[in-house]
Each structure stands twice: as structure tokens, then as C-alpha cells.
N, C-alpha and C positions, 0 to 999 in steps of 0.2 A: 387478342380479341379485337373483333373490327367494331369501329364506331357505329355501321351501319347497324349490327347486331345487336347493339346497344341499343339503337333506335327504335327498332322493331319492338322488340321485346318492350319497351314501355307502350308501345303504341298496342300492345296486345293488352300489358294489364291495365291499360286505361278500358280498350272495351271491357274487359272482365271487370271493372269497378275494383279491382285491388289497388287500394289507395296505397297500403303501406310500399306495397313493389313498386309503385310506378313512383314513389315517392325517394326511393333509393336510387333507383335508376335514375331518376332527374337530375338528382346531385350528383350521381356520378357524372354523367353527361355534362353537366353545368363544368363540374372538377375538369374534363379531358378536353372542353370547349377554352374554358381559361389557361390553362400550360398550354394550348393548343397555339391560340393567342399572344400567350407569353412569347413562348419562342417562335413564332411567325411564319407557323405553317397551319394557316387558317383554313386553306382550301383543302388540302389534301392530310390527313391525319395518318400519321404512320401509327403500325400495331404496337411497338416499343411506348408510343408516348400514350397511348391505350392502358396498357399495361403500368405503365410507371405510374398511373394517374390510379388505375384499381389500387392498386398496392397500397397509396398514400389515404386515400379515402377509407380505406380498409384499417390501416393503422389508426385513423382520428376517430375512427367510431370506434375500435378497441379502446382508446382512451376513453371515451366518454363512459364506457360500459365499467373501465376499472374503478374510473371515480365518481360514480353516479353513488349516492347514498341509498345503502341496502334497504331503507324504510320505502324509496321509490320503486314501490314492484312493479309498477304498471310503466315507468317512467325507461324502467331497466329492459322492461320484456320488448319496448319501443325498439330500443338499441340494439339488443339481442338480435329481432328478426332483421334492421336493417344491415348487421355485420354478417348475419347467413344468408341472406339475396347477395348480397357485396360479395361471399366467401364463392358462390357459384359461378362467379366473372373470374375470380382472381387467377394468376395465371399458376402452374402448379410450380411448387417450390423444390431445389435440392434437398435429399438427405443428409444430414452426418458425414455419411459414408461416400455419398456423393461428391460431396465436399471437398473429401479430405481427400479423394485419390486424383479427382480433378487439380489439386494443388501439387502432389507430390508425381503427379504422371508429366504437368504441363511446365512446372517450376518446382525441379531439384534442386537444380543448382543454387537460385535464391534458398533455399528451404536446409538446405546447407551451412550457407552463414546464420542460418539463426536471427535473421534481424529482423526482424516484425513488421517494424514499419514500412522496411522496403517491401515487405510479402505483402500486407495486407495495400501497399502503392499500387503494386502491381496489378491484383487480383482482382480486386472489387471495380475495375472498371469493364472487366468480363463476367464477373458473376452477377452485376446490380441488376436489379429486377428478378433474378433467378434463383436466390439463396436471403436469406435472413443475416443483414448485416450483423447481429450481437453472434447469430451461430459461424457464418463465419470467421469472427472472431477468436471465440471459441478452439474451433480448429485449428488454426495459425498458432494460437496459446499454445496448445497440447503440441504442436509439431516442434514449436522453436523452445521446449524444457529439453 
């Protein structure tokens, strides 16, 4: 996802008066301007730290939606639509199946020893942003029984 995309699209549902989109967007934006900052590439924003930054904002409002109190319905439906404008940035994630043959096609030979930690050392610095760290976990489980 490019920043500029980002840009755009708030500055569209600002004329269209969608407060709740443009209000999602902003945060996101505010999110990929501060890691942006963090790691000191303020001028020039790569798609990866785009991306890393959806993901993370994606995950804090899933939080918020698990433990928002069921009696906040209006509080929750907030959250809800913020994490489906968020879910149409996100970038699309591996399968299961994806997963698992990207591990066993690119690392046998780890996958072999059965040792986990060196699997999942190796792996997760190629699949981060692209796969759901608990699934691939998951998969590394089931390959090194």
C-alpha cells in the first residue's frame, strides 16, 4: 500500500463528510508517519513500513473490539467499522497451506531436525507482514511432531 493512497482516499472521505473513514485513515496515517519517524525514513516511505504499520493498527483495534464490553453496542459497532475500512488497506495474508509448503519447499532441511526455534528463527524474518505470526506457529508445531 502506498502512502500516497492513503492520502488520497482520506482526502476523498473528507469531501464526502465520512467522518468515521476519514477518521480511520487518519490514524492509520498518524501509525505509518510515527514508525515512519521512528526509523528515519521520513521522506521517502517504503511499502513494507506501510504495510507493517496496517497490520499493527489492524491488530490494536481487534483488540479493542475483543474487550470492549458486550453492553457497548454503539461503542463496539465504532470499532467494528474502524477494523473493516483498516481490513480493506491490509495487505492480503498467507494460507495454512501457503504456509506450510513455503516452509517445507524453502526449508527442509531445518524442517528435518525438528527444532522449532531454529524454524520458526529463520522463517518469520521472510514471512513477517505476509502470514499471521500465531498461524505460523501453528504450522511449524504440526511439521516439527
Amino acid at each position: 500500500m502506498q502512502m500516497e493512497q492513503l492520502q488520497k482516499d482520506m482526502v476523498t472521505a473528507m469531501k464526502a463528510h465520512d467522518k468515521v473513514r476519514k477518521d480511520a485513515l487518519s490514524s492509520l496515517i498518524s501509525a505509518v508517519k510515527k514508525i515512519a519517524i521512528d526509523e528515519g525514513c521520513r521522506d521517502a516511505i517504503p511499502e513494507e513500513l506501510v504495510d507493517r504499520a496496517i497490520l499493527k493498527e489492524l491488530k490494536l483495534v481487534k483488540e479493542q473490539i475483543d474487550t470492549c464490553p458486550a453492553e457497548r453496542t454503539e461503542l463496539k459497532a465504532g470499532y467494528q467499522a474502524t477494523h473493516d475500512i483498516i481490513q480493506e488497506y491490509a495487505p492480503s495474508m498467507m494460507s495454512e497451506e501457503e504456509i506450510q509448503s513455503f516452509i517445507t519447499e524453502k526449508y527442509a532441511d531445518l524442517v528435518a531436525t525438528k527444532n522449532k526455534g531454529m524454524i520458526m528463527k529463520s522463517i518469520m524474518g521472510e514471512l513477517k507482514g505476509k502470514a499471521d505470526g500465531k498461524l505460523i506457529n501453528e504450522v511449524v508445531a504440526k511439521l516439527c511432531q
